[in-house]
PAZAPA-4460 file (N, C-alpha, C; in steps of 0.05 Angstrom, whole numbers, plus 32768, in hexadecimal, padded with zeros to 4 digits):
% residues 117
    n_x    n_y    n_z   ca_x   ca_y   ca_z    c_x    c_y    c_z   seq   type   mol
   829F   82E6   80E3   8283   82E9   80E6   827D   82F7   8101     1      X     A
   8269   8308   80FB   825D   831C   8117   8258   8303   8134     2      X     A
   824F   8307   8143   8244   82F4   815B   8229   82E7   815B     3      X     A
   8214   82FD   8153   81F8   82EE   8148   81F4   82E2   8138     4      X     A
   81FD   82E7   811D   8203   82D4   8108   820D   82AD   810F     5      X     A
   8225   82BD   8121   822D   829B   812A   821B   828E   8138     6      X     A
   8208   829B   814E   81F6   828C   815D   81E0   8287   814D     7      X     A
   81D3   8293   813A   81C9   8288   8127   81D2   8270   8117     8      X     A
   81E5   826F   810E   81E8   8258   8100   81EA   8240   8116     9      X     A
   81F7   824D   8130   81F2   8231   8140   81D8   8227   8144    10      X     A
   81C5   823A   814D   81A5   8239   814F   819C   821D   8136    11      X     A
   81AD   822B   8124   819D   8222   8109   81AB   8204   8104    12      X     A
   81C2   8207   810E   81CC   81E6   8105   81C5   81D4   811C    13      X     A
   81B9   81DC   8134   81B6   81C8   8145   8193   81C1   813D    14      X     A
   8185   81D1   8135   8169   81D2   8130   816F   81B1   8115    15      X     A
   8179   81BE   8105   8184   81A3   80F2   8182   818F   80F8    16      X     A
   819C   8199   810B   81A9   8175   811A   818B   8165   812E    17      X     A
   817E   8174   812E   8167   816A   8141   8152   8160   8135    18      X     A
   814C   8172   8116   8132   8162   80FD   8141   814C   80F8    19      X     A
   8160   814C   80F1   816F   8133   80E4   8160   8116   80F5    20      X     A
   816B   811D   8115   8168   810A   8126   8152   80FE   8131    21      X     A
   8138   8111   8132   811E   8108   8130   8114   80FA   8119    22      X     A
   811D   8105   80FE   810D   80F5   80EB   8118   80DF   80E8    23      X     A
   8137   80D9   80E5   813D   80BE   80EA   813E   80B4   80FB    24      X     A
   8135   80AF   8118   8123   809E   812B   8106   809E   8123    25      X     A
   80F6   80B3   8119   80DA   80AC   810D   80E0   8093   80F9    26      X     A
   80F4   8095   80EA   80ED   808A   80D0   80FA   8068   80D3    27      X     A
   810E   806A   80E6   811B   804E   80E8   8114   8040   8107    28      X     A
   8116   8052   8111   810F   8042   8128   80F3   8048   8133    29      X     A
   80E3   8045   812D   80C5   804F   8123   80B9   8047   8110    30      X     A
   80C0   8037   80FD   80BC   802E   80DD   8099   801D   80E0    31      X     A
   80A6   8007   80F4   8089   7FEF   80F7   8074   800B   8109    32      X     A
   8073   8017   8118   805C   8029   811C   8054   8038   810E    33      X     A
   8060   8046   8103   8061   805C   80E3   804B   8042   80D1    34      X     A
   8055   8035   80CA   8049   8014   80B7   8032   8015   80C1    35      X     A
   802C   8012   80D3   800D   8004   80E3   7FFF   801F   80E6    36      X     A
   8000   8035   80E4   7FF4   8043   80E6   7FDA   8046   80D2    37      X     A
   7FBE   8049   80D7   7FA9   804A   80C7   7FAB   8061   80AF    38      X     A
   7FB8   807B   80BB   7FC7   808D   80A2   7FD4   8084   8090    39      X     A
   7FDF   8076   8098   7FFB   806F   8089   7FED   8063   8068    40      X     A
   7FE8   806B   8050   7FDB   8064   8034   7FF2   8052   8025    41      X     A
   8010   8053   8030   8022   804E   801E   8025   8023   801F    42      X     A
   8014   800F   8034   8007   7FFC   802A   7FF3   7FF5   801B    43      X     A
   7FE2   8006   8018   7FCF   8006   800C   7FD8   8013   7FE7    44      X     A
   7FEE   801F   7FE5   7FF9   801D   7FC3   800B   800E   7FCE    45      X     A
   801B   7FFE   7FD3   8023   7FEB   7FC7   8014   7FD0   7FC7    46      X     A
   8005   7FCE   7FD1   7FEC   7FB5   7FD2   7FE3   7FBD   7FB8    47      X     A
   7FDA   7FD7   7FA6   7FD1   7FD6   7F90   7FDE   7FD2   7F81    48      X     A
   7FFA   7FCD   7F81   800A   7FC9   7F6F   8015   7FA6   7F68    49      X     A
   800A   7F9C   7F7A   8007   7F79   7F78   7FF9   7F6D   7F6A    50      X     A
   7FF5   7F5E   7F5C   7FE8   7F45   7F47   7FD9   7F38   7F58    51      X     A
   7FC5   7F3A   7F61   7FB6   7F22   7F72   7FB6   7F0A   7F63    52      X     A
   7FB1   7EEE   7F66   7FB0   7ED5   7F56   7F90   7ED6   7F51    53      X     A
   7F91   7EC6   7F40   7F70   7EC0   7F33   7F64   7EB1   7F47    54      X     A
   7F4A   7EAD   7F4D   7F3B   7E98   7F5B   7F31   7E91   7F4B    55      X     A
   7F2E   7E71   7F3A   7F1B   7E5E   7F2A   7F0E   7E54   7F41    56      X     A
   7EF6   7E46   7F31   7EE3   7E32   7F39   7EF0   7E1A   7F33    57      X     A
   7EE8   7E02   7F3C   7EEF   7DEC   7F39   7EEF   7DDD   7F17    58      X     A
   7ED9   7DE7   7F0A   7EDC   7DEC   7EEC   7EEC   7DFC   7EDA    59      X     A
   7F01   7E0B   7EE3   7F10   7E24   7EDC   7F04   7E35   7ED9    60      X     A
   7EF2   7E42   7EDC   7EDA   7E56   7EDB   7EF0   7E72   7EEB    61      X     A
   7EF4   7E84   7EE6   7F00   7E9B   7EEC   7EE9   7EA9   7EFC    62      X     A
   7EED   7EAB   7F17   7ED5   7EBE   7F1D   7EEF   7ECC   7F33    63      X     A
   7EFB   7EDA   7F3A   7F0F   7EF3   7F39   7F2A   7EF8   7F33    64      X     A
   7F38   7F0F   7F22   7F4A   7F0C   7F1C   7F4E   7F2A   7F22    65      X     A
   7F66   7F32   7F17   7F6E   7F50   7F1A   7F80   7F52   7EF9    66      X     A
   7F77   7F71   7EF7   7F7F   7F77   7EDB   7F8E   7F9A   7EE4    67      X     A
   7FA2   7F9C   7ED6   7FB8   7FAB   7ED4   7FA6   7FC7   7ECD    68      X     A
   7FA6   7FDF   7EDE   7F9A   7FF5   7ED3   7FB0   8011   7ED2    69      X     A
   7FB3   801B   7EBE   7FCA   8031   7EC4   7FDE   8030   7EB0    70      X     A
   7FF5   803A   7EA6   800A   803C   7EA2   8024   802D   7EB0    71      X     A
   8037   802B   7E9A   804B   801C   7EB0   805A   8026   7ECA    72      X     A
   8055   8046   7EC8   8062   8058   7EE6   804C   804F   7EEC    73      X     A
   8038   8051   7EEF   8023   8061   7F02   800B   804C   7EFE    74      X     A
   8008   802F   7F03   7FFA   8017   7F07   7FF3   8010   7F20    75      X     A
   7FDA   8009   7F1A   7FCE   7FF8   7F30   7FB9   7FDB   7F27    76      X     A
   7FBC   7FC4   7F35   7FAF   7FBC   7F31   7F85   7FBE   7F3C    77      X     A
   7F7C   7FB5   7F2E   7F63   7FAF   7F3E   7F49   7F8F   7F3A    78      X     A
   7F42   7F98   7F4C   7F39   7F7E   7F4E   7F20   7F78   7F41    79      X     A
   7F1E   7F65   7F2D   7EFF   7F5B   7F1D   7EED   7F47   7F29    80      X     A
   7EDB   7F41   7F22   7ECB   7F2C   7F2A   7EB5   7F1F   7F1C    81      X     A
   7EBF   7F1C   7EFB   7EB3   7F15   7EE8   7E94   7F0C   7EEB    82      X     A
   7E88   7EF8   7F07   7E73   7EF4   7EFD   7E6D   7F00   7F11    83      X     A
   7E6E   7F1D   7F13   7E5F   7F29   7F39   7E5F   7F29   7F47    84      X     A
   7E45   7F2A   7F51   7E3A   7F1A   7F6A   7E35   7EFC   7F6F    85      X     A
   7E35   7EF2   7F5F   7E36   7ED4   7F62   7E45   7EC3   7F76    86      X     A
   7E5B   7EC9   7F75   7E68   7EBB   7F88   7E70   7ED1   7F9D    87      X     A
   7E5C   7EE2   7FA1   7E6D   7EFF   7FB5   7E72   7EF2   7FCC    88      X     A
   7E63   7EDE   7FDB   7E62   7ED7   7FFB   7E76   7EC6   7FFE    89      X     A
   7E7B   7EAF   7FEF   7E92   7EA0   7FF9   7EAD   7EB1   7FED    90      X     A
   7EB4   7EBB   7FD6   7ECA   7ECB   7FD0   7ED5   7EE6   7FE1    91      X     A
   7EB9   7EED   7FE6   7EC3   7F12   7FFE   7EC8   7F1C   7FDC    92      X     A
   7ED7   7F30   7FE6   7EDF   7F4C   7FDA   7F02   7F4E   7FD9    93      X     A
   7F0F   7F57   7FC9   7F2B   7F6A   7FD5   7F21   7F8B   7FC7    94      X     A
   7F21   7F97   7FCF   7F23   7FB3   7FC2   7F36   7FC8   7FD2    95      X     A
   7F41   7FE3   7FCF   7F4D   7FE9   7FE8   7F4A   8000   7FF3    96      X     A
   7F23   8000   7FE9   7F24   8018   7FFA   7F0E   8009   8019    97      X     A
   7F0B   7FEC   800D   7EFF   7FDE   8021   7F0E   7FCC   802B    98      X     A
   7F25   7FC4   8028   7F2F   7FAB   8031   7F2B   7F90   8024    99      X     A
   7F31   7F77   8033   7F23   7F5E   8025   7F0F   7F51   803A   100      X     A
   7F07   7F40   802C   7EF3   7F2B   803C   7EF5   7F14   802F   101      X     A
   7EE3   7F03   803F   7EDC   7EDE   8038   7F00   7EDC   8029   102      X     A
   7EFB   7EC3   801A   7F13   7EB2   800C   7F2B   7ECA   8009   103      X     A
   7F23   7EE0   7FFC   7F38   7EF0   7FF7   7F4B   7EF9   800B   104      X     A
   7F3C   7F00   8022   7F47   7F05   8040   7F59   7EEB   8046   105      X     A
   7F50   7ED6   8049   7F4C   7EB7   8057   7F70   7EA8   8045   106      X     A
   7F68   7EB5   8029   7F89   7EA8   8010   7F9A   7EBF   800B   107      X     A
   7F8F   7ED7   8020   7FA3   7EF6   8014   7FBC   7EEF   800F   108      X     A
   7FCF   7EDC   801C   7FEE   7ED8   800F   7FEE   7ECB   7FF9   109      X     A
   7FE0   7EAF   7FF5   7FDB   7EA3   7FE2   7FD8   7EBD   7FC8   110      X     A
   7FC5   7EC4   7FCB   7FB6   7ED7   7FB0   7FD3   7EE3   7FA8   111      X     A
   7FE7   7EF8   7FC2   7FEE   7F0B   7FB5   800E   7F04   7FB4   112      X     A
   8012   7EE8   7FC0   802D   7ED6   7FB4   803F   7ED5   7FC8   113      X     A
   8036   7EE5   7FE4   8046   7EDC   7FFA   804E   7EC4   8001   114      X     A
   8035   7EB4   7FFE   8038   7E9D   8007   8037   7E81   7FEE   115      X     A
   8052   7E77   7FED   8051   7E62   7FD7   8041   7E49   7FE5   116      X     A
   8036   7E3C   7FC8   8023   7E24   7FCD   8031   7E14   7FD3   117      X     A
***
């Protein structure tokens, strides 16, 4: 091989060795900041991809559940609230382009099975 050619390829394998070495410190040792980042969308699908638990009334009365929307690749759940507004103030909301509130916020592991009873 000519002389420029070689310094090119050096150019070019050290340029490598340097994306190699940055993105795996971005990606591993960086992971929990990368995570917390408000960009970051990739909590927000796998949160849609969880079963929230039902909330009854003390009568068994179903007032929120979540029902399966999608295909089996490409599912999400979402969240119902059979009788409305009725119980909106003590239950809150989960949705995810808003977050949660009241009970849903207050039992989030409960609901989504982190946390056994």
């Amino acid at each position: 091989m000519n002389v420029p050619i070689r310094r090119l390829l050096a150019v070019v394998l050290v340029l490598f060795a340097l994306l190699v070495g940055f993105t795996s410190n971005w990606a591993v040792f960086d992971a929990t900041e990368l995570e917390a980042k408000v960009e970051n969308k990739r909590p927000l699908f796998e949160a849609q991809q969880i079963k929230r638990g039902r909330i009854l009334t003390a009568d068994g009365q179903v007032i929120a559940n979540s029902s399966k929307e999608g295909d089996d690749e490409s599912y999400q759940y979402v969240r119902r609230y059979p009788l409305g507004s009725l119980f909106g103030n003590p239950i809150g909301y989960s949705f995810i382009t808003q977050g949660t509130s009241g009970f849903e916020r207050a039992e989030n592991a409960r609901l989504t099975g982190e946390e056994n009873e």
